[in-house]
C-alpha positions as CSV (number, residue, x, y, z in Angstrom):
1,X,-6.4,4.9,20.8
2,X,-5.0,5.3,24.4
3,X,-2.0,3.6,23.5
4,X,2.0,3.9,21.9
5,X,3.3,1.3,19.8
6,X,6.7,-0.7,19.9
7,X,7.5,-3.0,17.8
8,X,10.9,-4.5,18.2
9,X,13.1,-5.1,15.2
10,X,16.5,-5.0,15.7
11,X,17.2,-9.1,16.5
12,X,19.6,-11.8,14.8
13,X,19.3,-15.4,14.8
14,X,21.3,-17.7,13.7
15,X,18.8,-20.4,13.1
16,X,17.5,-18.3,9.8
17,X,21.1,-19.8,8.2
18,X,21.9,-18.0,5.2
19,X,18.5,-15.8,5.0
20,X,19.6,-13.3,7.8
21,X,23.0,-12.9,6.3
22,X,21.6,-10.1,4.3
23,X,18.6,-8.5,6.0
24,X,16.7,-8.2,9.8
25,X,14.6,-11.1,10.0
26,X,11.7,-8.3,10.0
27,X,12.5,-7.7,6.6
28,X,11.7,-11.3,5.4
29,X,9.5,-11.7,2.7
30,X,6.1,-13.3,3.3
31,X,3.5,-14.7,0.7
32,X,4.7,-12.9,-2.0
33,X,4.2,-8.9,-1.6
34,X,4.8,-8.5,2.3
35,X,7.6,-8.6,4.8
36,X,7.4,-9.4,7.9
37,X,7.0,-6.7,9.8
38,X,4.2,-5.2,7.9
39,X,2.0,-8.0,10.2
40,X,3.0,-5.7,13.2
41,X,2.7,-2.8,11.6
42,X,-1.2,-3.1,10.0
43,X,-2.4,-4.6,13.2
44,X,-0.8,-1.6,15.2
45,X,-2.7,0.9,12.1
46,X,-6.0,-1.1,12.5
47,X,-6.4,-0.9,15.8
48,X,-6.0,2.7,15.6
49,X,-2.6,3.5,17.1
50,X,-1.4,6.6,16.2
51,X,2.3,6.7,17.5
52,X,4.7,3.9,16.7
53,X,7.9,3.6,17.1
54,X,10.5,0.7,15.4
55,X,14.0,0.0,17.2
56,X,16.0,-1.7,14.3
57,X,19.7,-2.9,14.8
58,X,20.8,-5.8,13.4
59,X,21.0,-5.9,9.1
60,X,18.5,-2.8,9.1
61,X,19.4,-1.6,5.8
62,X,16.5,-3.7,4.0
63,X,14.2,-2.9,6.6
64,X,14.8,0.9,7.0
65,X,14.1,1.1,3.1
66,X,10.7,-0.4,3.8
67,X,10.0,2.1,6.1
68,X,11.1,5.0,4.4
69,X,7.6,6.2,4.1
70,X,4.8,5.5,6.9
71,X,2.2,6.5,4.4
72,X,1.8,2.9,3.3
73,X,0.6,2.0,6.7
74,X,-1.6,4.9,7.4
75,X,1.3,6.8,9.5
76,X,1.7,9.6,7.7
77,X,-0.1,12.3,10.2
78,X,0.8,15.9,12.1
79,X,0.3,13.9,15.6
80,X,1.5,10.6,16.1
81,X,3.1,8.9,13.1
82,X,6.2,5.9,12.5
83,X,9.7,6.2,14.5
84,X,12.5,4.5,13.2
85,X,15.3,4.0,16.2
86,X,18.5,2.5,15.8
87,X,21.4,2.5,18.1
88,X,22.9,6.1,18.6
89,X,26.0,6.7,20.7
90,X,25.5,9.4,22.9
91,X,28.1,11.1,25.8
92,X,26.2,7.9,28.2
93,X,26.2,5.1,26.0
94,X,27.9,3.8,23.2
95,X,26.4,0.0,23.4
96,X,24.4,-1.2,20.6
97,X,21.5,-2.5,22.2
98,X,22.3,-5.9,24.6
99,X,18.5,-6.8,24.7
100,X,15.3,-6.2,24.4
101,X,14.7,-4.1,27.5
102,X,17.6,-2.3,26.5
103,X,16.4,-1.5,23.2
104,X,13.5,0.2,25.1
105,X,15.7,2.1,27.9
106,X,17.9,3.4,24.9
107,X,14.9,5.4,23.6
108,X,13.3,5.6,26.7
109,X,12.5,9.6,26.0
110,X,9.8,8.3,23.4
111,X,7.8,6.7,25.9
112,X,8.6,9.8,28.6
113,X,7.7,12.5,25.5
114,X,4.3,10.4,24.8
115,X,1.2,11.5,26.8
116,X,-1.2,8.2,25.6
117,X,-1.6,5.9,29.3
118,X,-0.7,2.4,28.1
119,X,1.9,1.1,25.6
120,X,1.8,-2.5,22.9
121,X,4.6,-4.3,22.3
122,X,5.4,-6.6,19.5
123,X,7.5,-8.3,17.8
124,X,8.3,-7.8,14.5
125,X,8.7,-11.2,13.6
126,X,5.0,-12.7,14.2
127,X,2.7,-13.0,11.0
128,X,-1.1,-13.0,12.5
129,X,-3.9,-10.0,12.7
130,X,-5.2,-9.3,15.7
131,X,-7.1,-6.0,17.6
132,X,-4.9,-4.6,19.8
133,X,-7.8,-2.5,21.4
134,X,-9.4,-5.9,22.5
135,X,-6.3,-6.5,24.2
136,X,-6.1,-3.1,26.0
137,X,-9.8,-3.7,27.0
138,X,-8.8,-7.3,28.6
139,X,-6.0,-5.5,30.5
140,X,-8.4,-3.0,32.1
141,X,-10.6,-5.1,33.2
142,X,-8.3,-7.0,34.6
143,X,-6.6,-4.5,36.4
144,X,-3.0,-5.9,35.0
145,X,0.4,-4.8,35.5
146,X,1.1,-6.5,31.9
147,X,-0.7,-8.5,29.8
148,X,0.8,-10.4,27.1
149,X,-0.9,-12.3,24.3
150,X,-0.5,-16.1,24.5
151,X,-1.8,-19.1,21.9
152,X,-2.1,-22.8,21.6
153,X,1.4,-24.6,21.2
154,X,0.7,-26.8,17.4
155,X,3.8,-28.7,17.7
156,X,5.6,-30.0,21.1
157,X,9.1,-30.2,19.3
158,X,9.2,-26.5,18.8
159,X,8.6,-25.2,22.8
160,X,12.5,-24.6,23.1
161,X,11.8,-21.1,20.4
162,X,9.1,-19.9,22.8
163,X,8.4,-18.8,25.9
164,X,6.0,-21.0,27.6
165,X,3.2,-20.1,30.0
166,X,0.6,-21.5,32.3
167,X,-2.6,-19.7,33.5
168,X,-4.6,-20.0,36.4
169,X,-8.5,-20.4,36.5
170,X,-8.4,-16.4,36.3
171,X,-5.9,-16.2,33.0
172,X,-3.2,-15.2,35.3
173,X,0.3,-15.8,35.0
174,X,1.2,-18.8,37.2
175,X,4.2,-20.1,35.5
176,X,6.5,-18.8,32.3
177,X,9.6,-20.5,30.8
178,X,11.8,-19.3,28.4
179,X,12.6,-21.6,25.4
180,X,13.1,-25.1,28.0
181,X,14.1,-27.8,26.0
182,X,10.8,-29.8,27.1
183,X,7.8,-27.8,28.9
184,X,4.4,-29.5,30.9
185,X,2.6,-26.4,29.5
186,X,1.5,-26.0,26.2
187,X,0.6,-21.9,25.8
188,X,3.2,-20.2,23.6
189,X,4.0,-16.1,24.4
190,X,3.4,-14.8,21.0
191,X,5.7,-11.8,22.0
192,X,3.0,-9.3,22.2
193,X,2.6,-6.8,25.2
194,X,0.3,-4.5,27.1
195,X,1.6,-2.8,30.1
196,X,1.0,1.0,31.5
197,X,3.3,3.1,30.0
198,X,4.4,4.7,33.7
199,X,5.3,1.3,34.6
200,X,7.3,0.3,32.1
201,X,9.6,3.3,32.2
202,X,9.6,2.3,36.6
203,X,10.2,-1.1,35.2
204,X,12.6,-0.5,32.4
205,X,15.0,1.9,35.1
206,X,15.2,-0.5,37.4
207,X,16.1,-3.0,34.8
208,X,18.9,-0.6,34.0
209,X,20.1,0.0,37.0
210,X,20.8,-3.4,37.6
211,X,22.6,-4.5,34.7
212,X,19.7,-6.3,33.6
213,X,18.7,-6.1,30.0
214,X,16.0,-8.7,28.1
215,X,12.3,-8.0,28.7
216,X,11.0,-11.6,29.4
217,X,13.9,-12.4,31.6
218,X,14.1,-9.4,33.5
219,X,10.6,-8.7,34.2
220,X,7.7,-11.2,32.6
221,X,9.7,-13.4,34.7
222,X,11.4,-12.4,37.7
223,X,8.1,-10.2,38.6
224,X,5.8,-12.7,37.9
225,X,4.7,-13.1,41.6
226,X,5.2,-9.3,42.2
227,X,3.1,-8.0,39.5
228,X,0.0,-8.8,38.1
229,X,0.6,-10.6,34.9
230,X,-2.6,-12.0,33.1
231,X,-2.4,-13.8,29.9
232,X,-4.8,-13.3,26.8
233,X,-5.6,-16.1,24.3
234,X,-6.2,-16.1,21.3
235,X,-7.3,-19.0,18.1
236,X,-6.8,-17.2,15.1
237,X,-3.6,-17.8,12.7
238,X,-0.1,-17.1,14.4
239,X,3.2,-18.0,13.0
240,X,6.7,-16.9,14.5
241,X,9.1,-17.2,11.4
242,X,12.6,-17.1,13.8
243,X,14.2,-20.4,11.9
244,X,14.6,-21.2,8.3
245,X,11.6,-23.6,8.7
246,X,9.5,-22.1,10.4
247,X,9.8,-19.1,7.6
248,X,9.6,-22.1,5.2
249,X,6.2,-23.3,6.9
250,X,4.9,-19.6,7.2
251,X,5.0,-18.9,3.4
252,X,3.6,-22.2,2.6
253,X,0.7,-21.9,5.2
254,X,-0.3,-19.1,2.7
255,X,-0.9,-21.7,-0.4
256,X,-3.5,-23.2,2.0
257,X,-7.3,-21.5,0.7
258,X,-8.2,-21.0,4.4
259,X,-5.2,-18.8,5.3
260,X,-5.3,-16.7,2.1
261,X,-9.1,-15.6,3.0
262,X,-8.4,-15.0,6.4
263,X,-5.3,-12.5,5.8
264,X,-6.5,-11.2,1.8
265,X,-10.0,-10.9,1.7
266,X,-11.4,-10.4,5.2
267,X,-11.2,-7.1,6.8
268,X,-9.3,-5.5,8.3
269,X,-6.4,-5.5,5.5
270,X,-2.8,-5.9,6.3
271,X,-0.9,-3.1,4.1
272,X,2.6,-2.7,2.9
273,X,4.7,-0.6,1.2
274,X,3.5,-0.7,-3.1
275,X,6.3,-0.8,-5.8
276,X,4.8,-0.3,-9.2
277,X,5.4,-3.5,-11.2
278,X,3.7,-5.2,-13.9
279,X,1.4,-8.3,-13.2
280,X,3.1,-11.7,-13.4
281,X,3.4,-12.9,-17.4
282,X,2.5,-16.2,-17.8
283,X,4.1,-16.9,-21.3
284,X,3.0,-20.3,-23.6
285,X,4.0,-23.7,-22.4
286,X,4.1,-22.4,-18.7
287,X,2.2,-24.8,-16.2
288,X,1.4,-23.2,-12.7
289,X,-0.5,-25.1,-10.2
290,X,-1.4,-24.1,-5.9
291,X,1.0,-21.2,-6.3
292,X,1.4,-17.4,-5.3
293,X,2.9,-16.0,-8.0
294,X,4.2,-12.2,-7.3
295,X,3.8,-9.1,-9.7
296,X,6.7,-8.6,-12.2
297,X,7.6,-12.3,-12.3
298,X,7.6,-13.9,-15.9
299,X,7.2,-17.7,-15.8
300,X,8.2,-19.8,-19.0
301,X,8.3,-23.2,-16.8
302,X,6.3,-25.7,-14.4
303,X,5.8,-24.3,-10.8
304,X,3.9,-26.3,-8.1
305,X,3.0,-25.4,-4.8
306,X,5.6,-22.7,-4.4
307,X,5.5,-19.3,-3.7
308,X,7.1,-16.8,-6.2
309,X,8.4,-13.2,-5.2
310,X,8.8,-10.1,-6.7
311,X,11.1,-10.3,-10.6
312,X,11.5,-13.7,-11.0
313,X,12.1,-15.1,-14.3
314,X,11.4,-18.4,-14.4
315,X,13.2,-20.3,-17.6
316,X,12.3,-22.5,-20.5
317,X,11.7,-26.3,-19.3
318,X,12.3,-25.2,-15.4
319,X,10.5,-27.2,-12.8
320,X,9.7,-25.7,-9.4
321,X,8.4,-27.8,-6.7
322,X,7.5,-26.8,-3.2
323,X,10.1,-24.2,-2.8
324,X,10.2,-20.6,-1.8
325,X,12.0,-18.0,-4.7
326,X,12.8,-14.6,-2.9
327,X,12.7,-11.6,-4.8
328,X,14.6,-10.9,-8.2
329,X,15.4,-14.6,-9.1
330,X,16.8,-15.4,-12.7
331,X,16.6,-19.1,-12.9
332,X,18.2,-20.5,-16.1
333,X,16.5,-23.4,-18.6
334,X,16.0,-26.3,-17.8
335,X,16.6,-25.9,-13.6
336,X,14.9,-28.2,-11.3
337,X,14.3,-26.7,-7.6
338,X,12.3,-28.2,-5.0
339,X,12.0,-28.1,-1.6
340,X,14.3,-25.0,-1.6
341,X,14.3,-21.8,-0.5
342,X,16.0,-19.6,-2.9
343,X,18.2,-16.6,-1.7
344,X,17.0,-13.1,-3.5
345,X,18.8,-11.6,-6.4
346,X,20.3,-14.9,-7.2
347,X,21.1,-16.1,-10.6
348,X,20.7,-19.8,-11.0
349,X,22.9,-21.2,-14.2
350,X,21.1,-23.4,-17.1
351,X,20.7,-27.1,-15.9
352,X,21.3,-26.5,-12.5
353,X,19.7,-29.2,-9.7
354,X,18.9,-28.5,-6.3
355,X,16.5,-30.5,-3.9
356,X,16.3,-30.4,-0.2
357,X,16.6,-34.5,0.6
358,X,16.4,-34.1,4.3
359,X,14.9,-30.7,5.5
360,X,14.7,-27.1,3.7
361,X,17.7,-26.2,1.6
362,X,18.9,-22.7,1.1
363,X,20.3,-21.8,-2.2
364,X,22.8,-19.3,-2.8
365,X,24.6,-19.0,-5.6
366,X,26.8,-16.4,-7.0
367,X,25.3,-13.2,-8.3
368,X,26.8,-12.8,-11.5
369,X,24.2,-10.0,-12.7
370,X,25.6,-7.9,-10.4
371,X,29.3,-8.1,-10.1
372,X,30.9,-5.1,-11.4
């Protein structure tokens, strides 16, 4: 393809609570056997990009494990293949990256060193498919400056995590606002970016020059009358898991038949990396029911609409009920969760209770297995 990939990584939030304590939101788990940034990744692979590059930061640990290896993504290749960036100090700099167009001008050689015309940018938090080359295409023909990829808002109450957009007759950028409180338009940015790769590095210096250093902010924005920026819509399934709920909702979107075709069984496939486990035991007396249940678990208990990770060992007499169990979870007899989410590599003593009354509950406990 004519095109580098960026897919940016290195983020906090606050609003994940207690789930990005330990990890880059990237490296969330989703439905099971992926993380998050595997959406990014297989999309970037399927539409036949070649050169990718990740800028990781904050909690990258988890994540930079995932991506030891590019072969699980179809990277592994004598031209091209998967860059992990994190910050480096150098005899210029010794920041960590202060944004997201900073992230960029930090390893700004990558894009210099790169001879393919156009660059796509994502996010690494968005869980969707989508062909980038369709994109690129819409951007010629267009004769953009930048594109950027932009959907239906679901849900009014949830504008102020997005930037939000309106379009003119000719799908170009009229008006964008970043995370209001209350917006009159209802297209969501989905984070995703085409733009010429000579004008982004033009774009990205001057951005430095300045002082100036997020991407939407700095640029989408202030250039929006300068530059021709054209926004490209799309209907299929897109989810942005930035708060606890929102991760909450993604993993349970995936109990839902529709969403499981879409993103299992219809091509193209989205890959990740493989660990070799057994399949999931399902041992007498156990009662499962509208669940994704991950290889390696062993389930002794009742689980409803939940969604299972990697290694968990569900009890004798447990009940599970509309929650989310991260990976390597040793939930005692007789424990009751619902409407939890349930921290990984947590062990949950015999008889324990936890239900989310109002909203999503995360439970932590402490991690006795491991304490030396």
């Amino acid at each position: 393809m004519r095109a580098v990939g960026i897919i940016l990584a290195g983020g906090n939030n606050t609003r994940m609570r207690e789930l990005s304590h330990k990890r880059a939101i990237a490296a969330m788990p989703i439905a099971g056997t992926y993380r998050s940034i595997d959406f990014a990744l297989s999309n970037m692979s399927n539409s036949h990009i070649q050169k990718v590059a990740v800028l990781t930061q904050y909690n990258a640990r988890s994540l930079n494990e995932h991506l030891s290896s590019s072969k699980w993504w179809d990277f592994g290749r004598k031209q091209g293949g998967l860059y992990v960036f994190t910050p480096t100090i150098t005899a210029d700099n010794s920041f960590w990256y202060q944004g997201t167009a900073d992230a960029i001008y930090q390893n700004l050689n990558f894009l210099k060193n790169s001879h393919e015309p156009y660059v796509v940018i994502a996010s690494g938090d968005g869980v969707y498919k989508l062909d980038y080359n369709k994109v690129l295409e819409y951007h010629i023909a267009k004769r953009a400056d930048v594109t950027l990829v932009c959907t239906a808002c679901s849900d009014p109450s949830e504008v102020e995590r997005f930037g939000m957009l309106r379009l003119n007759d000719d799908c170009r950028v009229e008006d964008f606002e970043q995370k209001p409180m209350i917006s009159r338009h209802n297209l969501v940015s989905t984070g995703i970016y085409v733009v010429r790769r000579r004008q982004l590095i033009e774009l990205i210096e001057k951005c430095a020059q300045e002082g100036r250093h997020d991407f939407v902010t700095d640029i989408l924005i202030r250039y929006k009358n300068l530059k021709r920026i054209y926004g490209y819509k799309i209907d299929t399934y897109w989810s942005n898991i930035s708060t606890a709920e929102a991760y909450y909702k993604t993993n349970m979107d995936f109990l839902k038949p529709e969403v499981r075709d879409y993103f299992f069984r219809q091509k193209p496939d989205i890959k990740t990396k493989i660990d070799d486990m057994p399949p999931a035991k399902f041992n007498p007396g156990a009662v499962v029911k509208n669940s994704l249940v991950a290889s390696g678990c062993i389930v002794n208990g009742t689980v409803e609409n939940s969604v299972l990770f990697k290694k968990v060992f569900v009890g004798n007499n447990c009940v599970i009920k509309n929650s989310v169990i991260l990976n390597d979870v040793y939930l005692g007899d007789n424990t009751h969760i619902e409407n939890c989410i349930v921290e990984s590599r947590d062990t949950i003593r015999a008889n324990s209770y936890h239900c989310g009354e109002d909203g999503i509950k995360i439970v932590v406990e402490k991690n006795e297995r491991y304490v030396l």
